[in-house]
C-alpha positions as CSV (number, residue, x, y, z in Angstrom):
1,X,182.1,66.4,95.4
2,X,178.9,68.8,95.4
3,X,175.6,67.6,96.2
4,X,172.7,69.7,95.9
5,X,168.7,68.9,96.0
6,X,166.3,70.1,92.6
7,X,162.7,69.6,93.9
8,X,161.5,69.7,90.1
9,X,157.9,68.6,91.4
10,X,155.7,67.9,94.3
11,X,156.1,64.1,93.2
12,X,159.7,63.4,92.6
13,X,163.4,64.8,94.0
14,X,166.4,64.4,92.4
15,X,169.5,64.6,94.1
16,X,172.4,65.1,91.8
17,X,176.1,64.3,92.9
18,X,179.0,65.8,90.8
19,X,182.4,64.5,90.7
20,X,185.5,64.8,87.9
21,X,187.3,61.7,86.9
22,X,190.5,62.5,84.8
23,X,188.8,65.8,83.7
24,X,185.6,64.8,82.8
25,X,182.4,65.7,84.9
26,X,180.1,62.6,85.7
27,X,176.6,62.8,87.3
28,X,175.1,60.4,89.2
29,X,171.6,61.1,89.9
30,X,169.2,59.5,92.7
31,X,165.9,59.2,91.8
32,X,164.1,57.9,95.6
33,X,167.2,55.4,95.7
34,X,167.9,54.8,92.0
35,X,171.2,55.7,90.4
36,X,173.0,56.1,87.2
37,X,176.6,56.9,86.0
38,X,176.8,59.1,83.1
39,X,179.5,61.2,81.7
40,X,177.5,64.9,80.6
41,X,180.7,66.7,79.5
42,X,179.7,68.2,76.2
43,X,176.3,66.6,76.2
44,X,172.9,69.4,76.4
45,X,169.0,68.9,76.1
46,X,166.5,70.5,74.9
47,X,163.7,70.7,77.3
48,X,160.0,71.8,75.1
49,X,156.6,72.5,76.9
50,X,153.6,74.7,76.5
51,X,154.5,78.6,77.9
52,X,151.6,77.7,80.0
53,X,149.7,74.4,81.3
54,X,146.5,74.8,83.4
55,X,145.5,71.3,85.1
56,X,142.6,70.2,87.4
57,X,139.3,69.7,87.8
58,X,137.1,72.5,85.9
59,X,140.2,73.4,84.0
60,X,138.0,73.4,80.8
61,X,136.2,77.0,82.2
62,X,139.2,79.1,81.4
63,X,139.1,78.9,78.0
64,X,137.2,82.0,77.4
65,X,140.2,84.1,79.5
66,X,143.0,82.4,78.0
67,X,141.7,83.2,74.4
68,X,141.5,86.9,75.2
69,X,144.6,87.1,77.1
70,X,145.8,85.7,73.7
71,X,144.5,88.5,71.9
72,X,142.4,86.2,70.4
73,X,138.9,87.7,68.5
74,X,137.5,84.5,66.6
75,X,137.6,80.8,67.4
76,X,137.9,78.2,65.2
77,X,136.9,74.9,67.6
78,X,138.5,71.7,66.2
79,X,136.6,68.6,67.6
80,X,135.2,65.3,66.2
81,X,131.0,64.8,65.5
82,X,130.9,62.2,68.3
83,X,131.7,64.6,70.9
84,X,130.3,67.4,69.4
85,X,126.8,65.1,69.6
86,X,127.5,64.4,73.2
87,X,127.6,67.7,74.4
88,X,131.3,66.9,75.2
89,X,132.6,70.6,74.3
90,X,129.9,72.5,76.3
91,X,132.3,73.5,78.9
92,X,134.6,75.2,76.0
93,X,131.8,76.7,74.5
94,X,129.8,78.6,77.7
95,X,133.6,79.5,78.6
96,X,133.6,81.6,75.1
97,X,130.1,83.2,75.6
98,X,130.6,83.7,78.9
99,X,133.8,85.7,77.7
100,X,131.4,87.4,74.3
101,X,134.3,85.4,72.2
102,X,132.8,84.8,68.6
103,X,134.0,80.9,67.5
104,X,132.7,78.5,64.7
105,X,133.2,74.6,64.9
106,X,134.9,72.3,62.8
107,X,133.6,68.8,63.4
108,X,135.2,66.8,60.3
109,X,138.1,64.9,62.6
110,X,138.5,61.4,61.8
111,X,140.6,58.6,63.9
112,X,144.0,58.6,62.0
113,X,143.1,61.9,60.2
114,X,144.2,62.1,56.4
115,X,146.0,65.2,55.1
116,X,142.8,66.7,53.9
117,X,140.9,67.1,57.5
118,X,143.8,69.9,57.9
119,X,143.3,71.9,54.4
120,X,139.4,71.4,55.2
121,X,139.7,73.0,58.4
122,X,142.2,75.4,57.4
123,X,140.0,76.4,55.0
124,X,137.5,77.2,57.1
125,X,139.5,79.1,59.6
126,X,140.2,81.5,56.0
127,X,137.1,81.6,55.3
128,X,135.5,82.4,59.1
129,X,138.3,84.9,59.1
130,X,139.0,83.5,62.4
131,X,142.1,84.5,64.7
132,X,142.6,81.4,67.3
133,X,142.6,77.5,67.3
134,X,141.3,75.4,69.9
135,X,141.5,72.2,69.7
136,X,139.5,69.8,71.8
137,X,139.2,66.2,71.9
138,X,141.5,62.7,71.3
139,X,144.8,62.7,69.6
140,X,143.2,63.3,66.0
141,X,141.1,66.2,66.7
142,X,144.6,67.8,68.4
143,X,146.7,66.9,65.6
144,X,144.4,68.7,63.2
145,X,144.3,71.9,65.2
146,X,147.9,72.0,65.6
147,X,148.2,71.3,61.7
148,X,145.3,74.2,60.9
149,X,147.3,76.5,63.3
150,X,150.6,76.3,61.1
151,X,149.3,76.1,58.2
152,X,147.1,78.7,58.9
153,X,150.7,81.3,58.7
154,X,152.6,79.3,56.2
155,X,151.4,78.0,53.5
156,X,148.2,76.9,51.1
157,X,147.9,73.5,52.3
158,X,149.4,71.2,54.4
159,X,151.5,68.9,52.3
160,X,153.9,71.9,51.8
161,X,154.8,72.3,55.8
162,X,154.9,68.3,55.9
163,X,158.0,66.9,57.3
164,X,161.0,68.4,60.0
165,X,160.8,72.0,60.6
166,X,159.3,72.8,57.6
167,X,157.2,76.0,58.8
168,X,159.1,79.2,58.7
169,X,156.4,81.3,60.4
170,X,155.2,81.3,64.0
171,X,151.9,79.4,64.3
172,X,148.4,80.7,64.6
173,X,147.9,80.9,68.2
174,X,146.5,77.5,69.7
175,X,144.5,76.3,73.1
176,X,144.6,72.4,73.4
177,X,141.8,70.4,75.3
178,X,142.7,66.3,75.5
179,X,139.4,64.4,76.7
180,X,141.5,61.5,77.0
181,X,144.3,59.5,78.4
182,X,146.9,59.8,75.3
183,X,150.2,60.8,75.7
184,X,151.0,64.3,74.8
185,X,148.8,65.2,72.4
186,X,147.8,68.6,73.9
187,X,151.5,69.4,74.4
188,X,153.9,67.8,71.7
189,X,155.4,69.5,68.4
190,X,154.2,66.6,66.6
191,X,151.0,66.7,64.0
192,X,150.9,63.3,63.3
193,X,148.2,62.5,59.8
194,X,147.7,59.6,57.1
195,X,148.7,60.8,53.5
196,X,145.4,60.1,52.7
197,X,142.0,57.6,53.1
198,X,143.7,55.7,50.9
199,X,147.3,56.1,51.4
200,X,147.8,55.3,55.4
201,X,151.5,56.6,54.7
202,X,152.2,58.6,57.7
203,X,152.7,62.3,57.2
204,X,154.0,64.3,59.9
205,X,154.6,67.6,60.6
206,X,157.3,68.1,63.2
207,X,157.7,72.2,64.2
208,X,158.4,73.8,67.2
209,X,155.3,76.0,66.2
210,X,153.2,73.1,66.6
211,X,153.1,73.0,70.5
212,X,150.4,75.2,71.5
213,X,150.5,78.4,73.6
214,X,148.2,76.7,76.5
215,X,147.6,73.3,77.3
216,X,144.2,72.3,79.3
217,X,143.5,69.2,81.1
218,X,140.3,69.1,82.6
219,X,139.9,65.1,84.2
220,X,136.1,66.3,84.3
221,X,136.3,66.2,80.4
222,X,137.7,62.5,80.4
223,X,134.8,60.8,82.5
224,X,132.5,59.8,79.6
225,X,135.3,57.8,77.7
226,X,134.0,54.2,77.2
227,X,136.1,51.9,79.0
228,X,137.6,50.4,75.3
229,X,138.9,54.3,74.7
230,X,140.2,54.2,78.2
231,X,141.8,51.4,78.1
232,X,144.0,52.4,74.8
233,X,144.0,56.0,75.7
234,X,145.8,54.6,79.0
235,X,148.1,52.4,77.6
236,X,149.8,54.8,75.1
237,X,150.5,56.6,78.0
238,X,152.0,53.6,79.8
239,X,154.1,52.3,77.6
240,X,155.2,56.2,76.3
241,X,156.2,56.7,79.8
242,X,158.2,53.5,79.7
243,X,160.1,54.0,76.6
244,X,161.0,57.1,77.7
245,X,162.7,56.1,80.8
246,X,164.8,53.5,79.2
247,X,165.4,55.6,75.7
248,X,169.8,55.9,75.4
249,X,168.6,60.0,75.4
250,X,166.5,60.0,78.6
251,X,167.6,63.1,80.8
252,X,167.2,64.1,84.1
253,X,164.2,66.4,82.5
254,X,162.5,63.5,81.0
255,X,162.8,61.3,84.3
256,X,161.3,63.7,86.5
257,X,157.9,63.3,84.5
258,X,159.0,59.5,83.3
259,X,158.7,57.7,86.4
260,X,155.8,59.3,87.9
261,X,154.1,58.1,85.1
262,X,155.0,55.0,85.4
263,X,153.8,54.7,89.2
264,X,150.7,56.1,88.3
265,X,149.8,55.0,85.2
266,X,150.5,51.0,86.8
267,X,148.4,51.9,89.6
268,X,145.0,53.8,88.1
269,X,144.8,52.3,84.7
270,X,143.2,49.1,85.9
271,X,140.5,51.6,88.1
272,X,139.6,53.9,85.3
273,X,138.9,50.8,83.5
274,X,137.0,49.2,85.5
275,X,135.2,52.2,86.8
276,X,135.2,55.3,84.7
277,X,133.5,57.8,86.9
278,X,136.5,57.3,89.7
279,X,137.3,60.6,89.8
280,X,140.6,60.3,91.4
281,X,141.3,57.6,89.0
282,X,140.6,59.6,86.2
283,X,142.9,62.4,87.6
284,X,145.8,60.7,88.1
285,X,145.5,59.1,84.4
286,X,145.2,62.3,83.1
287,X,148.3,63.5,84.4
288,X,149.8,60.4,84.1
289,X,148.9,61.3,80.4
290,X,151.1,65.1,80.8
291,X,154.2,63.8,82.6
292,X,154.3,61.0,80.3
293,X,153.7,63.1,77.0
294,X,156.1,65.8,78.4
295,X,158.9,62.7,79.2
296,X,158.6,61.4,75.7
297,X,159.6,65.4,74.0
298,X,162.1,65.4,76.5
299,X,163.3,61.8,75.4
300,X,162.1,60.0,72.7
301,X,160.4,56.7,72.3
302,X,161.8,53.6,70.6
303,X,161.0,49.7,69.1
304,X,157.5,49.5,70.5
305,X,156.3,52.3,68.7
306,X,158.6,51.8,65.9
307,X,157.2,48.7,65.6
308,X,153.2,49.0,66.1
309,X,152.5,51.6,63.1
310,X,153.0,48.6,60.9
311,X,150.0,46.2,62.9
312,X,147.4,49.5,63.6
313,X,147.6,49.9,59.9
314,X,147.4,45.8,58.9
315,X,145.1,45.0,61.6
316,X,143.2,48.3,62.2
317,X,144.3,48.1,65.6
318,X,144.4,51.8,67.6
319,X,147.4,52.7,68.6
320,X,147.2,52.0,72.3
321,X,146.4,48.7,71.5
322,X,149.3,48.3,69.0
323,X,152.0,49.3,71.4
324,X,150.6,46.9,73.9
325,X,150.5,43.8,71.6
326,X,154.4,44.3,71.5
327,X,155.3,45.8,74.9
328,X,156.5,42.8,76.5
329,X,158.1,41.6,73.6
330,X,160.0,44.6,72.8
331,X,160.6,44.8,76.6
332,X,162.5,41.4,77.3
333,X,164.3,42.1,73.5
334,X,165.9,45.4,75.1
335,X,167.0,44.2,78.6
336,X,170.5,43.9,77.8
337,X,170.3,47.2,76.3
338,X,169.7,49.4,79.2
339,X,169.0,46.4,82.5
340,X,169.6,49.3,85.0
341,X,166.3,51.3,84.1
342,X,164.5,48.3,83.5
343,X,165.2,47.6,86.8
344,X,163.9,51.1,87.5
345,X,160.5,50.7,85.6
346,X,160.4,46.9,87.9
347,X,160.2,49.0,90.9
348,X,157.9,51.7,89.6
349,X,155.6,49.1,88.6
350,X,155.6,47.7,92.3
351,X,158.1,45.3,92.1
352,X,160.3,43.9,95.0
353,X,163.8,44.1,93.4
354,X,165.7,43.9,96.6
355,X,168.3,41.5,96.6
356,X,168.2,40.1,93.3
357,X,170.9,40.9,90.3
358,X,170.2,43.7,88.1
359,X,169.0,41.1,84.9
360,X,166.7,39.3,87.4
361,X,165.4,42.8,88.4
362,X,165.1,44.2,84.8
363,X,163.1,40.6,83.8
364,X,160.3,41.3,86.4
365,X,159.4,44.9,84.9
366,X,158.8,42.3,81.4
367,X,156.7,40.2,84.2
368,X,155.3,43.7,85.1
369,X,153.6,44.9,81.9
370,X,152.2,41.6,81.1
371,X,150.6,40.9,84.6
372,X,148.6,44.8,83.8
373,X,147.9,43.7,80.4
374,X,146.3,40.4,81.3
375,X,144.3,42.8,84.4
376,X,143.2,44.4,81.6
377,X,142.2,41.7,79.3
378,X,144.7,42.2,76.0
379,X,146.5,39.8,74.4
380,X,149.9,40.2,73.6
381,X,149.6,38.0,70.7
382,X,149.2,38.7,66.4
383,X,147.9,35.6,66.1
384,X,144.5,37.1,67.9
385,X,144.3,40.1,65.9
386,X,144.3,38.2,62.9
387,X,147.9,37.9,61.7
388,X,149.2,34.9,60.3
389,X,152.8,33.6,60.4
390,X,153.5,34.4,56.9
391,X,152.6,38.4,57.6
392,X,156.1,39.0,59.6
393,X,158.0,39.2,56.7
394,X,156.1,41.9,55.0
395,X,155.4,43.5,58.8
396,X,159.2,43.6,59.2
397,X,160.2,45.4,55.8
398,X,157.6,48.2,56.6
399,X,158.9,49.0,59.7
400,X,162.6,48.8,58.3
401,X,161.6,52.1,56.0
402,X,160.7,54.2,59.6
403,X,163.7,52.4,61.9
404,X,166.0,55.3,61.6
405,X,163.2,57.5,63.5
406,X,163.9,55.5,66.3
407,X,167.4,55.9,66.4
408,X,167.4,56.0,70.7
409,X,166.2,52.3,71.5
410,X,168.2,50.5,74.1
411,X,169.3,47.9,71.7
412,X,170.1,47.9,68.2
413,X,167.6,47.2,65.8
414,X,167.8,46.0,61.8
415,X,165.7,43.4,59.9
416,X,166.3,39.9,61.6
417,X,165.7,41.3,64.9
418,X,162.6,43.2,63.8
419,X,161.5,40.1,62.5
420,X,162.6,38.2,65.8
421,X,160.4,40.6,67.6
422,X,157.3,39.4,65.4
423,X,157.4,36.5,65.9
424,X,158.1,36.3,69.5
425,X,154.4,38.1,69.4
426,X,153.1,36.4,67.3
């Protein structure tokens, strides 16, 4: 038996055992105490990040040196009008004077942005005969830079790079900003957009060439988020963090930035809430917001966020809040799935699990997410959003036609259970 130590960050060690059993190679990996069994003989992952990911306070200044070590000559900035209004961007934009960096601004994002925001701002970037996309703001204004970048190198619009690994060209290169709590926006190969105003289809673009060259996180940027944005910015992060600890493809790459985001998350959520200019609170949310947005490319995500794109579009709910109508729900639903990291997440959360049975341990990270949610002041219940008992039906056969994206749930999913799900929340 070999044991050896990876310090894979300041936060968390992992110490990995190998032994073979009849010719097959098993892991079992200690986490601070936790331990799983799994056979890796044949099995590889594919680990995906930013080349380059600069974090702290300030962070925001060092745009203007990363765009010329880019070779960059012309900006196009990708934001939203509300931020653009607040003087939100100022950082990004004295960093590109400061560095006699030419840039224009795109300001057309929209929440849940529709297919046309990207040929828009594409168009733009043609037109401005611009050389560099950053992106600065929420999920949408960073899913519509990543979209202008490949599109930018591969086709006329944005409907013909739609779907998995569609672009055949590197990207435009791409400097990502979040100025809030979601998970993974500034770093994942995912451009998620809305067919349309009209048509809230989703239309995603999934490409390698989507991540960006440098991710930015700048907590400095996140302190003017009302405490509603905060709030749902936080939980996506949460309950991403979550499902990617207990997904049947989590990895010891996707636990290393899993269950620190977990701690955290569980910990400053409730004090960036309540108090938005906590600066350490705001840190640790915003890299609660990385590790967990780093865990979920690593991993995946399953039937919470399967299962909310259905209510954000019925009830207009964002999707922080969608995933946390259903978190407990989904939660208890999956404990016989995976009990053991359950268990895990119980602990994370703060939970005593000492002593008791690995069920009763796994039930008290359920008790877990709905003790922070009712901090918080969210109901986990349809009813209150304005769903009525005859909607499950119709909520359930919507979902059905994205299940097979979410193919790495702990448990097995098809129609009657969806529907079980629904109206356990309901």
């Amino acid at each position: 038996m070999t044991v050896f130590r990876l310090r894979l960050c300041s936060a968390v060690e992992h110490q990995c055992l190998f032994t073979i059993i009849n010719g097959q190679y098993f892991l079992r990996t200690s986490v601070k105490g936790d331990c799983m069994s799994e056979i890796i003989e044949g099995k590889s992952y594919v680990f995906l990040s930013p080349s380059k990911i600069i974090f702290g306070m300030g962070a925001a200044k060092s745009v203007g040196d990363e765009v010329k070590r880019l070779g960059g000559s012309k900006v196009l900035i990708v934001t939203d009008s509300i931020l653009l209004k607040a003087d939100v961007i100022r950082p990004v934009v004295e960093s590109l004077e400061t560095a006699g960096i030419p840039h224009v601004i795109y300001d057309g994002v929209e929440p849940d942005p529709p297919t046309e925001l990207v040929d828009e701002a594409t168009d733009k970037y043609r037109k401005e005969r611009c050389d560099l996309v950053v992106g600065i703001g929420g999920a949408s204004s960073l899913d519509v830079a990543k979209g202008v970048s490949v599109v930018a190198t591969n086709s006329e619009k944005v409907m013909d790079v739609c779907g998995f690994e569609q672009a055949t060209k590197r990207a435009a290169p791409k400097i990502l900003l979040s100025t809030t709590h979601t998970a993974g926006g500034e770093l994942s190969p995912y451009v998620i957009m809305h067919m349309s105003r009209e048509d809230h289809s989703l239309m995603p673009i999934v490409s390698e060439y989507a991540i960006p060259e440098v991710a930015i996180m700048d907590p400095l940027l996140t302190v003017s988020m009302p405490p509603s944005v905060t709030l749902e910015t936080g939980l996506d992060s949460l309950v991403t963090a979550i499902e990617a600890l207990v997904a049947a493809n989590a990895n010891p790459f996707s636990d290393v930035f899993a269950e620190p985001a977990i701690k955290m998350g569980t910990e400053y959520l409730p004090v960036a809430w309540a108090k938005g200019s906590n600066l350490t609170a705001r840190y640790f949310m915003c890299l609660t917001a990385t590790f967990s947005g780093i865990a979920f490319v690593a991993s995946s995500v399953g039937a919470v966020h399967a299962l909310s794109y259905a209510i954000g579009s019925a009830y207009h709910l964002s999707h922080g809040r969608s995933l946390a109508v259903l978190l407990p729900h989904v939660m208890k639903f999956n404990l016989p799935g995976n009990p053991s990291r359950y268990a895990r997440v119980a602990a994370l959360m703060g939970k005593s699990i000492e002593g008791l049975s690995l069920m009763e341990a796994a039930q008290l990270a359920v008790e877990g997410a709905k003790e922070i949610l009712q901090t918080l002041g969210v109901s986990t219940r349809l009813r209150d959003y304005g769903a009525s008992e005859g909607d499950l039906p119709r909520l359930a056969d919507e979902t059905m036609e994205t299940i097979g994206f979410f193919g790495y749930n702990p448990r097995d999913l098809d129609e009657e259970k969806i529907r079980g799900i629904y109206q356990a929340a309901y």
